[in-house]
C-alpha positions in Angstrom: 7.6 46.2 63.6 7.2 43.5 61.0 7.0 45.1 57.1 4.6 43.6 54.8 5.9 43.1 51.2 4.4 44.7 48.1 1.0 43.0 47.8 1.3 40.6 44.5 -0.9 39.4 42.1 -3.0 36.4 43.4 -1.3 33.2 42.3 -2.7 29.7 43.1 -0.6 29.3 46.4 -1.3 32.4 48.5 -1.8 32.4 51.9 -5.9 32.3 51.5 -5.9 29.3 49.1 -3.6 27.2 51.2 -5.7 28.1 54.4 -8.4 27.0 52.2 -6.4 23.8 51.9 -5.3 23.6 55.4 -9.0 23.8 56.4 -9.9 20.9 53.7 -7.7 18.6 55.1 -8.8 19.3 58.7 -12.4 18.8 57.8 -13.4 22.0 58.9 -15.8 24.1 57.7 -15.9 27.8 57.3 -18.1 28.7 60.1 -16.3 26.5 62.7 -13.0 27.6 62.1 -14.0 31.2 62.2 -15.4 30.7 65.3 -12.4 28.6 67.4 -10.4 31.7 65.8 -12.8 34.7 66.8 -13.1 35.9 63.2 -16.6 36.3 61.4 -17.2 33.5 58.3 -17.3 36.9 56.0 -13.8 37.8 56.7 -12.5 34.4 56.1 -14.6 33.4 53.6 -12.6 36.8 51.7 -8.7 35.4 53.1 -9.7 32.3 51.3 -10.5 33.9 48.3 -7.7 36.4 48.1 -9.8 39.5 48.7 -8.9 40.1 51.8 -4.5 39.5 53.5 -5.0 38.6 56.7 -3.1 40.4 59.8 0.1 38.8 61.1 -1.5 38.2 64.0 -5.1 36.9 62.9 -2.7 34.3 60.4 -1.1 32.7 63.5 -4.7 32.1 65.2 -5.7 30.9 62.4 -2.8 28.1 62.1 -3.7 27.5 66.0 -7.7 26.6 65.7 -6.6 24.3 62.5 -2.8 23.1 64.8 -0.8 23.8 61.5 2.7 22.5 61.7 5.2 25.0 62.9 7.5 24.3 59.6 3.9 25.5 57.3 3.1 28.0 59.9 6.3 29.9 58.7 5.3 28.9 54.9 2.1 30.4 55.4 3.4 33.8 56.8 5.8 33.8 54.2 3.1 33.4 51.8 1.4 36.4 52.9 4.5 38.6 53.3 5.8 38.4 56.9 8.9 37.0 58.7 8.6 33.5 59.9 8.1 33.0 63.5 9.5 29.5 64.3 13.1 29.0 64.7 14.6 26.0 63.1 17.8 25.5 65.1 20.6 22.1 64.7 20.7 20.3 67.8 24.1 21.2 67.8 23.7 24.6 68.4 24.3 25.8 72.2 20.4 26.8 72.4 19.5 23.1 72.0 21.9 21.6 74.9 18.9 21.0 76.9 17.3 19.0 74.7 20.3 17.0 73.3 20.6 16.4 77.3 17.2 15.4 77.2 17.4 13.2 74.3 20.3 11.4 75.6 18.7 10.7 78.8 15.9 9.1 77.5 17.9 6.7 74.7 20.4 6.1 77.6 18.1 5.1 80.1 16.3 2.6 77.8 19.2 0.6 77.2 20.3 -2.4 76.4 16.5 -1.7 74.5 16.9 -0.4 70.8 15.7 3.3 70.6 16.3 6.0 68.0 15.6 9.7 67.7 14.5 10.3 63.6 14.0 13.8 62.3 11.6 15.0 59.4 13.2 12.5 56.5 13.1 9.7 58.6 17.0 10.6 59.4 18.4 9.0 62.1 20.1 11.9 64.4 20.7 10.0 67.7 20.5 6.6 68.8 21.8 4.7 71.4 24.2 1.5 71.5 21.2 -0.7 71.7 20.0 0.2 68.2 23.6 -0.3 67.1 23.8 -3.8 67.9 20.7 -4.4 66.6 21.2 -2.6 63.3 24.2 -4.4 62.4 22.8 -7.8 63.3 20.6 -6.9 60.5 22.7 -5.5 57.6 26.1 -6.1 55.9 28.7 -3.1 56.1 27.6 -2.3 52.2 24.3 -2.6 52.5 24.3 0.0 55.9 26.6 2.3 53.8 23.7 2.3 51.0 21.1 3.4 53.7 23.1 6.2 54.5 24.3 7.5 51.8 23.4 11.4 53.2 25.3 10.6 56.0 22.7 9.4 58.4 21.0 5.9 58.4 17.1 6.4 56.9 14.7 4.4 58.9 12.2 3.8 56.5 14.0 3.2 53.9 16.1 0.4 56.6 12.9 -0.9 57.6 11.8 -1.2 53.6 15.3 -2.8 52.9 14.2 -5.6 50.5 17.4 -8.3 50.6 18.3 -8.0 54.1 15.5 -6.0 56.2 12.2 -7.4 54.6 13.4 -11.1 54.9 13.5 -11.0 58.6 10.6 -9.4 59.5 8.2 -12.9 59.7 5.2 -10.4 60.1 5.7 -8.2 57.1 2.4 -7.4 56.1 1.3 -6.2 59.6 4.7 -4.1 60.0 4.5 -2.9 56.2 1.1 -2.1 56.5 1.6 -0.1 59.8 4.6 1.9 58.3 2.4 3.1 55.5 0.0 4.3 57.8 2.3 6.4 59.7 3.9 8.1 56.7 0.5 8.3 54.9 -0.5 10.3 58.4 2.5 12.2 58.1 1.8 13.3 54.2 -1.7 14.0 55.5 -0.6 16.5 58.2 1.5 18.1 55.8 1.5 17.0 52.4 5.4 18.8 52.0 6.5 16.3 54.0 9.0 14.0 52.7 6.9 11.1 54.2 4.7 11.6 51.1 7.1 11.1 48.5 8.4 8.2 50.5 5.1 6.8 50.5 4.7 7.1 47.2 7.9 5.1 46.5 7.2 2.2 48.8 3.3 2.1 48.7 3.4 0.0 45.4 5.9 -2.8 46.5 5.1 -3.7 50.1 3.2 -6.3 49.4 0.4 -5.8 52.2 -3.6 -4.3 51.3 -3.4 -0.8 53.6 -7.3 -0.1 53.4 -7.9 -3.7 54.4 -5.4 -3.3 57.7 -6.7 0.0 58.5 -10.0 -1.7 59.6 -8.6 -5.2 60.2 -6.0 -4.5 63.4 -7.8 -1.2 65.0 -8.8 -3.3 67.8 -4.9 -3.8 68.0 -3.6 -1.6 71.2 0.1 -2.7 69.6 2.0 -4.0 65.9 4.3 -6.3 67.3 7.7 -7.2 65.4 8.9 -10.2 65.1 12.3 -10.3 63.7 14.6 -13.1 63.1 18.2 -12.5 64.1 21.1 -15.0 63.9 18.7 -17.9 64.2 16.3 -15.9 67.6 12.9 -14.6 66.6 12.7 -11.3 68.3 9.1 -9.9 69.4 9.1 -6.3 69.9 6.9 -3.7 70.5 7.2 0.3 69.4 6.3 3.5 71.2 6.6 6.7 69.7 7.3 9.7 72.1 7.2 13.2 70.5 7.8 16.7 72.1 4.7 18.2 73.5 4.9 22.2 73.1 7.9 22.7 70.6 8.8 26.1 69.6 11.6 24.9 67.2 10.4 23.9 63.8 13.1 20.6 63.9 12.3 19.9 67.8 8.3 20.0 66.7 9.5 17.2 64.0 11.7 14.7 65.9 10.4 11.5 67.0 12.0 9.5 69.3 11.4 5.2 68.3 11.7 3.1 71.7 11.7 -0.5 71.0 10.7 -3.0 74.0 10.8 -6.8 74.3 7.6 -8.9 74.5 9.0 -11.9 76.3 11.8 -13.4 78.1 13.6 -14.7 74.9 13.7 -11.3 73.1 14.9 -9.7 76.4 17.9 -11.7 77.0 18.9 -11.9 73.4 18.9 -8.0 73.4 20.9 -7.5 76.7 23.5 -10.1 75.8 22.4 -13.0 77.8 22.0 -15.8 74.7 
């Protein structure tokens, strides 16, 4: 049976103000949320306010009808004074063989193509030999050590890289542009998220107008790269594959970055052939 703890006095963060929050960013109102989560407006209306701590199991439909991430889902029942839910388990652990397996296959298979698996940070936890070539093509043995300096390479602060990254990349504005966009997306979904302070940090120097691209390249179905390497212009292409029904707060927050050629040139240059 879970135990509640000791109701506290109402603070600024409890669990109805950050619903309230939740529901702001997912442009919700009151009435339709209580109705995808079978609750009347009254009741919610007193979560939101603090009147009223919701049930264990009325807080989980809630986080369903507005698809809270499974890392705030646990923040939210914490909030409110129950156990969290959602496992958040290394893929190193025996549990997670499957997916490491999984992982592997996928990276493997889409050799001699770069690909990398990147965690919440933007950490780089797998990656296959492909992305190693390419990766140190790109940077000097100092300059790699600096982008890891927690052990694992960053990819958005590699991509960001102003002396050896940012020179290369012919189309900078397009790809700057585009990486702001995904890790203002990211801070959206979950304004915790690392994404935002990263954002913050790289917004101001990229150099490109994000409103302005937002509107300019929607018509775009891809952002290609084109990046110059010992004297080739590369054009590549990204795809971003995610997992579809996590249960395993890290696993919900992996993305796996597969990088394919856009013509004959780039594809020989990145399986050996020039």
């Amino acid at each position: 049976m879970t135990e509640r703890k000791r109701r506290q006095p109402l603070q600024a963060d409890h669990v109805g103000a950050r619903l309230s929050e939740w529901r702001a960013r997912r442009r919700e109102s009151q009435l339709s949320l209580a109705i995808s989560a079978n609750i009347s407006q009254r009741h919610l209306s007193f979560v939101e306010s603090g009147r009223t701590l919701p049930s264990r199991d009325m807080l989980i439909r809630l986080c369903d009808a507005l698809d809270i991430p499974l890392r705030a889902r646990n923040e939210l029942l914490a909030s409110a004074g129950y156990a969290a839910l959602y496992p958040e388990r290394s893929l190193d652990v025996a549990e997670m063989a499957s997916v490491r397996e999984a992982l592997t296959r996928i990276i493997t298979h889409h050799e001699p193509y770069p690909s990398f698996v990147v965690d919440r940070q933007w950490r780089v936890v797998m990656h296959n030999d492909g992305a190693a070539r390419l990766v140190a093509a790109c940077f000097d043995e100092a300059t790699l050590g600096a982008l890891s300096a927690d052990g694992a390479l960053n990819f958005m602060r590699m991509m960001f890289e102003p002396s050896q990254m940012r020179p290369r990349i012919l189309n900078w504005p397009a790809v700057a542009s585009r990486l702001l966009v995904r890790l203002r997306n990211e801070a959206r979904g979950d304004p915790r998220s690392p994404s935002a302070s990263l954002l913050r940090e790289f917004g101001p120097s990229a150099g490109c107008d994000l409103a302005a691209d937002d509107h300019e390249r929607a018509e775009l179905p891809i952002i290609p790269l084109q990046l110059k390497v010992h004297g080739t212009v590369l054009h590549l292409f990204n795809t971003i594959t995610t997992f579809g029904t996590p249960q395993d707060v890290g696993l919900q927050e992996l993305r796996i970055e597969l990088s394919y050629p856009m013509n004959p040139q780039t594809r020989d240059f990145l399986a050996g052939r020039v």
